[in-house]
N, CA and C of each residue as an Amber inpcrd file, in Angstrom:
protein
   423
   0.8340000  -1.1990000   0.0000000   0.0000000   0.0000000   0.0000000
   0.8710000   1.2510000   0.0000000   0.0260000   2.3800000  -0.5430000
   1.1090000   3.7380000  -0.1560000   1.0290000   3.9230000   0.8800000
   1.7050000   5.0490000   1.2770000   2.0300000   5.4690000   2.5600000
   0.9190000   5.8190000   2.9310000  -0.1080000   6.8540000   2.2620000
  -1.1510000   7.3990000   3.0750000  -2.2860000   6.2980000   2.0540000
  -2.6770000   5.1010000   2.5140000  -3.8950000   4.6890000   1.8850000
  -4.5690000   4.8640000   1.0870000  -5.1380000   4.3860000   0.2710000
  -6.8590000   5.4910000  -0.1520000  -7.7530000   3.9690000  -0.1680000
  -8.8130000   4.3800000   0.2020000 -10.5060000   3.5600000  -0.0620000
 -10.9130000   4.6030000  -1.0550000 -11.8760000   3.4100000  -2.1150000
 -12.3240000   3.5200000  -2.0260000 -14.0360000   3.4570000  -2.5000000
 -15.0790000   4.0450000  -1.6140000 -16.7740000   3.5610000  -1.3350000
 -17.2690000   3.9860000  -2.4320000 -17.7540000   2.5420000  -2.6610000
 -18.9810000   2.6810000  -3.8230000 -20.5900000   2.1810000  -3.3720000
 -21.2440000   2.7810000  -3.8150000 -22.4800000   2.4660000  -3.7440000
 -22.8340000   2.3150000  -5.0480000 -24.3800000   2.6730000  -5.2610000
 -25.4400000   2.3590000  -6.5070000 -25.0950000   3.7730000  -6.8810000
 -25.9280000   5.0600000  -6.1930000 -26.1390000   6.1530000  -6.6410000
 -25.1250000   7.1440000  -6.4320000 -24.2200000   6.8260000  -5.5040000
 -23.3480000   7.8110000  -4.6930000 -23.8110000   8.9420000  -4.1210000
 -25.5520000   8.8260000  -3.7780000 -25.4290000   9.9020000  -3.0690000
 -25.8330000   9.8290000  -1.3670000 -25.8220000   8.8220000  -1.2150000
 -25.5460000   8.2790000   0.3290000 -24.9980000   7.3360000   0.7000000
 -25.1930000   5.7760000   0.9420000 -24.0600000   5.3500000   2.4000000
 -22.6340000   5.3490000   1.5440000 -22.1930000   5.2730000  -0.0390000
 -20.5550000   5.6400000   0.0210000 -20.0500000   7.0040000   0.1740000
 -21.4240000   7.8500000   0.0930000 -20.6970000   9.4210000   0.5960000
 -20.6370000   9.4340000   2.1600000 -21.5790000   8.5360000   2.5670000
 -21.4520000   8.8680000   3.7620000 -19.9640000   8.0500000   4.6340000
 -19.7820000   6.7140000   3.8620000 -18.2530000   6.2440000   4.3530000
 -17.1000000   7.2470000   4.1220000 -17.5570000   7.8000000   2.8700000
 -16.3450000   8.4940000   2.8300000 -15.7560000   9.8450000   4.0970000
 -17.3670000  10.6920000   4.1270000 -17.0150000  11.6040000   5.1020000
 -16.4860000  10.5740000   6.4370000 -17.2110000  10.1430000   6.3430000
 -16.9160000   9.0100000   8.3280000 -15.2220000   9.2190000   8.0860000
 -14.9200000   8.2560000   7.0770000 -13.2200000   8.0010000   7.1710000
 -12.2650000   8.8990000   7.3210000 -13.1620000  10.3570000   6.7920000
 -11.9300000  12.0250000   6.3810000 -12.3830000  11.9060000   8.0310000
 -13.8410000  11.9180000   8.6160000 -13.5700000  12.2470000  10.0280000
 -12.2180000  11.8030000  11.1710000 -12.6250000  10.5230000  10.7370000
 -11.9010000   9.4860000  11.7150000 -10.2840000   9.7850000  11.6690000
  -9.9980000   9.6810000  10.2010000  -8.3570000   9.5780000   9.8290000
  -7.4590000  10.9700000   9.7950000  -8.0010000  11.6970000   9.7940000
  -7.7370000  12.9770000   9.9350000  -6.1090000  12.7060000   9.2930000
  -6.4520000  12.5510000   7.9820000  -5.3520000  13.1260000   7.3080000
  -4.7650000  11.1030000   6.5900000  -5.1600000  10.1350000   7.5850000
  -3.9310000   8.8380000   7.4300000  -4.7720000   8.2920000   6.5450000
  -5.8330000   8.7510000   5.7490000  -6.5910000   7.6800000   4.8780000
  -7.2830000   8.5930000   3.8100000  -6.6350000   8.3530000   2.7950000
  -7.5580000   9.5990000   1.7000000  -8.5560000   8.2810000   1.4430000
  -9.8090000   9.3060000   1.7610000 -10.6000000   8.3890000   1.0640000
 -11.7180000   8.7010000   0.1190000 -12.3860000   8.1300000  -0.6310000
 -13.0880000   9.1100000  -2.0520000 -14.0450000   8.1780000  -2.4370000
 -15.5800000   8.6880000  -3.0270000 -16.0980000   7.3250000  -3.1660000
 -17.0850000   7.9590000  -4.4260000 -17.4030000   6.9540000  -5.0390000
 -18.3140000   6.7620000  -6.1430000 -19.8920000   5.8580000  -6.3100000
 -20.2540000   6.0900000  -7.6610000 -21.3980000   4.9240000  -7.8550000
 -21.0770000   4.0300000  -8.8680000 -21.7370000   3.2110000  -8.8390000
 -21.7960000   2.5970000 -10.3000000 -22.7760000   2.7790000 -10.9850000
 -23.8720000   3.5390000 -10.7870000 -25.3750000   3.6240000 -11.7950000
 -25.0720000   5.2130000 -11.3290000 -24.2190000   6.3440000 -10.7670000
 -24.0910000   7.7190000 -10.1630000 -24.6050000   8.3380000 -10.7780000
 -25.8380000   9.2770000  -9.8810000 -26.8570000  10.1050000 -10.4840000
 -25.9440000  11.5960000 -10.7470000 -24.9380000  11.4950000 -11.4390000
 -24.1680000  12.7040000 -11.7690000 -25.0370000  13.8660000 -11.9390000
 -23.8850000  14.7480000 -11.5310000 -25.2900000  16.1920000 -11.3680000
 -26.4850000  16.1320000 -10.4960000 -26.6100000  15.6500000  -9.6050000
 -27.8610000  15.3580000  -8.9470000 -26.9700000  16.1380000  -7.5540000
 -27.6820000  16.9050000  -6.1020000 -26.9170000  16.1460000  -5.2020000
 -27.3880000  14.9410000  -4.0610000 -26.3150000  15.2050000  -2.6750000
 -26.6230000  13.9170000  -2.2310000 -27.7410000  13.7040000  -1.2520000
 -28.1100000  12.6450000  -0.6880000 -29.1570000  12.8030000  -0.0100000
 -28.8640000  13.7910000   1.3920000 -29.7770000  14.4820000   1.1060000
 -30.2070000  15.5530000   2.4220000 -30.4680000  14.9920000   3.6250000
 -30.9620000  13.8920000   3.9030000 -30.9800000  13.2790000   4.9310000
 -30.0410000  12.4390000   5.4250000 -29.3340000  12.0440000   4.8930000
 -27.9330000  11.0860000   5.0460000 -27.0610000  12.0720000   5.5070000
 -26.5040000  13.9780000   4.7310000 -26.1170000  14.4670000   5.1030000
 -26.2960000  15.7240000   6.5700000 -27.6990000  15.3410000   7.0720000
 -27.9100000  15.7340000   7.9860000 -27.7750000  14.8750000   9.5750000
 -27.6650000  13.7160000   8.9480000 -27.1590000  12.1840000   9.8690000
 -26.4160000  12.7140000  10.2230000 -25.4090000  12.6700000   9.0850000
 -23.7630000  12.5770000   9.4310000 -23.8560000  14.2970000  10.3070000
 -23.8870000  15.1510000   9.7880000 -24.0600000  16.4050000  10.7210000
 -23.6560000  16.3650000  12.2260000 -25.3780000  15.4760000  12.3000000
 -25.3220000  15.1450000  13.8380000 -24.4400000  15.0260000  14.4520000
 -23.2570000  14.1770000  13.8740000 -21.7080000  13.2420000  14.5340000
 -20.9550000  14.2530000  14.5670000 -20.6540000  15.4800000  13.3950000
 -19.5940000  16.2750000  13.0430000 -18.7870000  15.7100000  11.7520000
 -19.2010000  15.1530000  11.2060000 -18.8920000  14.4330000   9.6450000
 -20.1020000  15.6630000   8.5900000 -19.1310000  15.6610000   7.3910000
 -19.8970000  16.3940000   6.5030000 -19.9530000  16.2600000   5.3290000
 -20.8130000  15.7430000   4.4180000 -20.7860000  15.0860000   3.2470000
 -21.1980000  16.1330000   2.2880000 -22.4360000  17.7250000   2.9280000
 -23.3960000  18.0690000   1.9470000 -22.4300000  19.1750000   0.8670000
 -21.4120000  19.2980000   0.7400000 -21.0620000  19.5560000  -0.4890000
 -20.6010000  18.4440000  -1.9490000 -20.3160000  17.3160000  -1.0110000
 -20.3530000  16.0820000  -1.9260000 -21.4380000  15.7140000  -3.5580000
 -20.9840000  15.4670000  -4.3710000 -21.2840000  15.3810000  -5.5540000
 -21.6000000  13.7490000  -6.1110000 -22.3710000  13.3430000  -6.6210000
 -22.5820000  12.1000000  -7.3950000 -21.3620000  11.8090000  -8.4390000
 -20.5470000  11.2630000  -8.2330000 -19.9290000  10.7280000  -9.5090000
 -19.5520000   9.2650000  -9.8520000 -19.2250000   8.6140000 -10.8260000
 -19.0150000   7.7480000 -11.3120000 -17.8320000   6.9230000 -10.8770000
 -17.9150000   5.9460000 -10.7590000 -16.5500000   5.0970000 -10.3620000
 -15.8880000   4.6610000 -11.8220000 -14.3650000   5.3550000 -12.2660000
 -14.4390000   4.9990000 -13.1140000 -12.8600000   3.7150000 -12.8400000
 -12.5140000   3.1590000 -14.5350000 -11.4230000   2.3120000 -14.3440000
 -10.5720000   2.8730000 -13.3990000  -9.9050000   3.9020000 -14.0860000
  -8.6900000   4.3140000 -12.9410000  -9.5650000   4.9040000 -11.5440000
 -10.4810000   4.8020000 -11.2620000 -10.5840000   5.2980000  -9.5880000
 -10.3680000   3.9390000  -9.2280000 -10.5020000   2.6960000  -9.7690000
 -10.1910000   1.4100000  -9.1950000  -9.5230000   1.1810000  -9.3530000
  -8.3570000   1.3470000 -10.3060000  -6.6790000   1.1040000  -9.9450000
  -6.8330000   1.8740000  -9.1570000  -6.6600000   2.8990000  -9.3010000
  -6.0970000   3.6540000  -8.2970000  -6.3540000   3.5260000  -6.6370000
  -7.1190000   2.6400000  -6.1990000  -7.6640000   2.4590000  -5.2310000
  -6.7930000   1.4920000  -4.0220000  -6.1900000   2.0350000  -3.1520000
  -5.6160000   0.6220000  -2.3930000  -6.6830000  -0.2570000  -1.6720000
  -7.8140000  -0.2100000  -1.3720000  -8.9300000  -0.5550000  -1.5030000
 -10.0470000  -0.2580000  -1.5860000 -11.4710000  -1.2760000  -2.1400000
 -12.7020000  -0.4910000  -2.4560000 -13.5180000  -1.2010000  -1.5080000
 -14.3020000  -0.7840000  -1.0980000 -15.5540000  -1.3510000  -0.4170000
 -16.8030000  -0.9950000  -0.8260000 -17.4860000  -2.0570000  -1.6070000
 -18.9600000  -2.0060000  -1.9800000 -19.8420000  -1.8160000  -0.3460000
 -20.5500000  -0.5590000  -0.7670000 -21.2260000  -0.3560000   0.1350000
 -22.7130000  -0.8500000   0.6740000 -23.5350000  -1.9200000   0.8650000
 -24.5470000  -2.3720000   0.7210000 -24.7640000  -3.2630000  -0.0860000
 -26.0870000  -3.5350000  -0.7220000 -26.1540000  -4.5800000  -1.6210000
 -26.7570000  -4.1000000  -2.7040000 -26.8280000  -3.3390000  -3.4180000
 -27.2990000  -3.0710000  -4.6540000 -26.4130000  -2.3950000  -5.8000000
 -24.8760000  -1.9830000  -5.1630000 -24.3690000  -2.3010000  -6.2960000
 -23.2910000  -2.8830000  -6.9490000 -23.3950000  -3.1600000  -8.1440000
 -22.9430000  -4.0600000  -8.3130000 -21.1620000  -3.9450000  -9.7080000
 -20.1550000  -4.3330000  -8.7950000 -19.3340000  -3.8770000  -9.7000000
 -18.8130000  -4.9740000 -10.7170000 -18.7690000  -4.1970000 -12.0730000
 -18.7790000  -5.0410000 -13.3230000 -17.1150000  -5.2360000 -13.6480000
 -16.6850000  -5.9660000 -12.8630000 -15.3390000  -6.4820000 -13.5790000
 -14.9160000  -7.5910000 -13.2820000 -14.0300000  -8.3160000 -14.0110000
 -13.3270000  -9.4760000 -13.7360000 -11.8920000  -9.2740000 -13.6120000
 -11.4850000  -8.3010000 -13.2990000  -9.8150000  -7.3140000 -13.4270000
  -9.1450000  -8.6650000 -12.0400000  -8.3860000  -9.2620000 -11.6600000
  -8.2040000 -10.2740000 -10.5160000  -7.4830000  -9.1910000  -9.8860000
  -6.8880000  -8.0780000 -10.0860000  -6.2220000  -7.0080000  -9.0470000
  -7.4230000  -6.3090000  -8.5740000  -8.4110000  -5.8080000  -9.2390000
  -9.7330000  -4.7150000  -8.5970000 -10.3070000  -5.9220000  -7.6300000
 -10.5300000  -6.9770000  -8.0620000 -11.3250000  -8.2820000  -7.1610000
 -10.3720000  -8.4690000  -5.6230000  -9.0720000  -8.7090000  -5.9120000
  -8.5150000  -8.6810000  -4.8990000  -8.6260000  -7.4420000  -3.6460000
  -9.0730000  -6.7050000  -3.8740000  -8.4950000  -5.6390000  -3.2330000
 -10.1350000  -5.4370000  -3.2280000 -11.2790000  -5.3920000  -2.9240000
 -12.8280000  -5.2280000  -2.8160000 -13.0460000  -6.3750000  -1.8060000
 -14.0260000  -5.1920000  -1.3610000 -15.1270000  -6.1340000   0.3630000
 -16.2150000  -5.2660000  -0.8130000 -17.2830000  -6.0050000   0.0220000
 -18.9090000  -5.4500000   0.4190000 -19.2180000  -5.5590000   1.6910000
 -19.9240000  -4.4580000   2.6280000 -20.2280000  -3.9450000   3.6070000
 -21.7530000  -4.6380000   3.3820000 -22.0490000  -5.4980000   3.8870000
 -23.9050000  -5.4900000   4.0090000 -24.2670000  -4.5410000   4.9780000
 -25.0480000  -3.1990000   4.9100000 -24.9620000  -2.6420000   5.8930000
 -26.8680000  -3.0240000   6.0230000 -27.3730000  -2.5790000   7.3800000
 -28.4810000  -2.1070000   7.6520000 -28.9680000  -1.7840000   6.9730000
 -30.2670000  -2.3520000   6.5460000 -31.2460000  -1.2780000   5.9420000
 -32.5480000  -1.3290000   6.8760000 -32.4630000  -0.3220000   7.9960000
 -33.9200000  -0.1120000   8.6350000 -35.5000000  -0.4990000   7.6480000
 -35.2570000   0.4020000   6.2670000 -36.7890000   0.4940000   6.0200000
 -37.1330000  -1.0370000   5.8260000 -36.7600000  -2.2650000   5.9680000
 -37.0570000  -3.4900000   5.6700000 -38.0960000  -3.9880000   6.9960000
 -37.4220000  -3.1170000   8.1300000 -38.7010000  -3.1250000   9.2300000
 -39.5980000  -1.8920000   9.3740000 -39.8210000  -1.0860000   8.2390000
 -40.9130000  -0.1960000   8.7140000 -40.0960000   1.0260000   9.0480000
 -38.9460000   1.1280000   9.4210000 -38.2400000   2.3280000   9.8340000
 -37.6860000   3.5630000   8.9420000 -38.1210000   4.2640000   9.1290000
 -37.7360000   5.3600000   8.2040000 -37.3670000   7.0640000   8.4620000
 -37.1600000   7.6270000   7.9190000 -36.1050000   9.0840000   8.1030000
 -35.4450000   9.3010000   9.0870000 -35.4130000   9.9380000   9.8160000
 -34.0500000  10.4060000  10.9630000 -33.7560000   8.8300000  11.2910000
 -34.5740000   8.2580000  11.9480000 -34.0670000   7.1500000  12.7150000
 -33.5160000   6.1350000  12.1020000 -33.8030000   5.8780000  10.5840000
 -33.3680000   4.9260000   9.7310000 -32.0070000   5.4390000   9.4010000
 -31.4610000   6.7880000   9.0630000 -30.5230000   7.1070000   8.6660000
 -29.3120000   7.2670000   9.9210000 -29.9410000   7.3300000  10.9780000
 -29.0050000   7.3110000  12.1530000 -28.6660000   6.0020000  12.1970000
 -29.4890000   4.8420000  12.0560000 -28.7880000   3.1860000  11.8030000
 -27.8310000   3.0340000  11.0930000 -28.2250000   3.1970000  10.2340000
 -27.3210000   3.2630000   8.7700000 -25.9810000   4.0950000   9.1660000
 -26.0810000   5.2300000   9.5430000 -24.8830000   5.7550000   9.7260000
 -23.7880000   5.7510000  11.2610000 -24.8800000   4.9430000  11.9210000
 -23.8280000   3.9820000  13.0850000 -23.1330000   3.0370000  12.4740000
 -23.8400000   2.2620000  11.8430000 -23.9260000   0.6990000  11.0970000
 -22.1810000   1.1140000  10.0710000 -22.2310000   2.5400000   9.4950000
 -21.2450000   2.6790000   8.2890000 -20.1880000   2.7670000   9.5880000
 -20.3760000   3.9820000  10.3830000 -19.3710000   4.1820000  11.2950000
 -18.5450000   3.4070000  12.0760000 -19.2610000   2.0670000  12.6950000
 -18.5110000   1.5040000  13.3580000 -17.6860000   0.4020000  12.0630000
 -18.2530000   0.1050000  10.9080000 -17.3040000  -0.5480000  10.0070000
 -16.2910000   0.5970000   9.4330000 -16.1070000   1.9310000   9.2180000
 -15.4520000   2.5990000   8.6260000 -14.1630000   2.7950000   9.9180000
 -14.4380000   2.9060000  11.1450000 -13.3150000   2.6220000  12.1230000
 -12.9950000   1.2820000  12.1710000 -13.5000000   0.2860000  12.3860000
 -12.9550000  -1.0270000  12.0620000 -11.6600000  -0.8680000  10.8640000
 -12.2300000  -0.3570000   9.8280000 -11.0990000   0.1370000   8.5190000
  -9.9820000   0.7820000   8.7700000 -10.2440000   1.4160000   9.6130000
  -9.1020000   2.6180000   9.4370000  -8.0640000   1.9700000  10.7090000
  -8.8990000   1.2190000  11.6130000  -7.8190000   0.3100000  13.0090000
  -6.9840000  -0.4160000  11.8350000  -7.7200000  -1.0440000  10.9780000
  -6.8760000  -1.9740000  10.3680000  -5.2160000  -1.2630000   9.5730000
  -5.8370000  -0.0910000   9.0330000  -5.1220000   0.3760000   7.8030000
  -4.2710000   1.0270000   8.3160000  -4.2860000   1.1200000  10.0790000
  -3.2280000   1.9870000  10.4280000  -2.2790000   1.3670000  11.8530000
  -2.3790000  -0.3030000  11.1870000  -1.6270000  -1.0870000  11.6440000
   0.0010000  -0.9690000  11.3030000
C-alpha cells in the first residue's frame, strides 16, 4: 500500500451510504486515509441525499457539499482498496487485481422493518461508522 492509503466507497447512486463512508473516514483519519467514493449507476449532477447528510451532521462528519460521480477504471486502480457499500451495487469487472483488493459492507437497511427518516438514517450511519473505524484500526496497523 502507499504510505497514506486510499478507499475507495462505492455504492449504486453515490449519493448516500458511500458518501457517507467516505465523510466518516476524512472524520476518523484525519489526514492517514484519503478516502473518495463513487457509484456505479451515479446520479451525476444530482446532489446527495439531504438526509444522510444531515445524519452525518449530527456526529460532526460532513458530506453536503459532496457530488454524485461515477466510479471509473482508474478510480479502481487507483484504489488501495474499495468497499462495496450495501447490496445493490454491483461492480462489473473481472480485473483479478480490482477483485482482490474489494469487500462489500452489508450494511443495515432499517426500512425493511418499517423504519424510516431520521431514525433509519441514524442506523445506517452507526452501522457505516462503526465498520469505517474497524477500517481505518486496520489500515493503520
Amino acid at each position: 500500500m502507499n504510505p497514506t492509503p486510499s478507499v475507495l466507497f462505492i455504492c449504486q447512486s453515490n449519493k448516500g451510504k458511500s458518501q457517507m463512508a467516505e465523510a466518516l473516514m476524512n472524520l476518523h483519519a484525519q489526514g492517514r486515509v484519503r478516502a473518495t467514493s463513487a457509484g456505479t449507476k451515479a446520479a451525476v449532477g444530482s446532489a446527495v441525499n439531504s438526509e444522510s447528510a444531515a445524519s452525518l451532521a449530527e456526529i460532526g462528519a460532513d458530506m453536503s457539499t459532496g457530488t454524485p460521480k461515477f466510479a471509473s477504471a482508474g478510480d479502481l486502480a487507483a484504489a488501495d482498496r474499495i468497499v462495496i457499500v450495501g447490496a445493490a451495487a454491483q461492480l462489473e469487472t473481472d480485473d483479478p487485481e480490482i477483485l482482490a483488493k474489494t469487500e462489500r459492507w452489508e450494511t443495515v437497511e432499517p426500512s425493511h422493518q418499517g423504519i424510516e427518516g431520521a431514525e433509519r438514517m441514524a442506523l445506517i450511519r452507526d452501522d457505516i461508522d462503526s465498520r469505517v473505524r474497524a477500517l481505518l484500526d486496520e489500515l493503520s496497523r
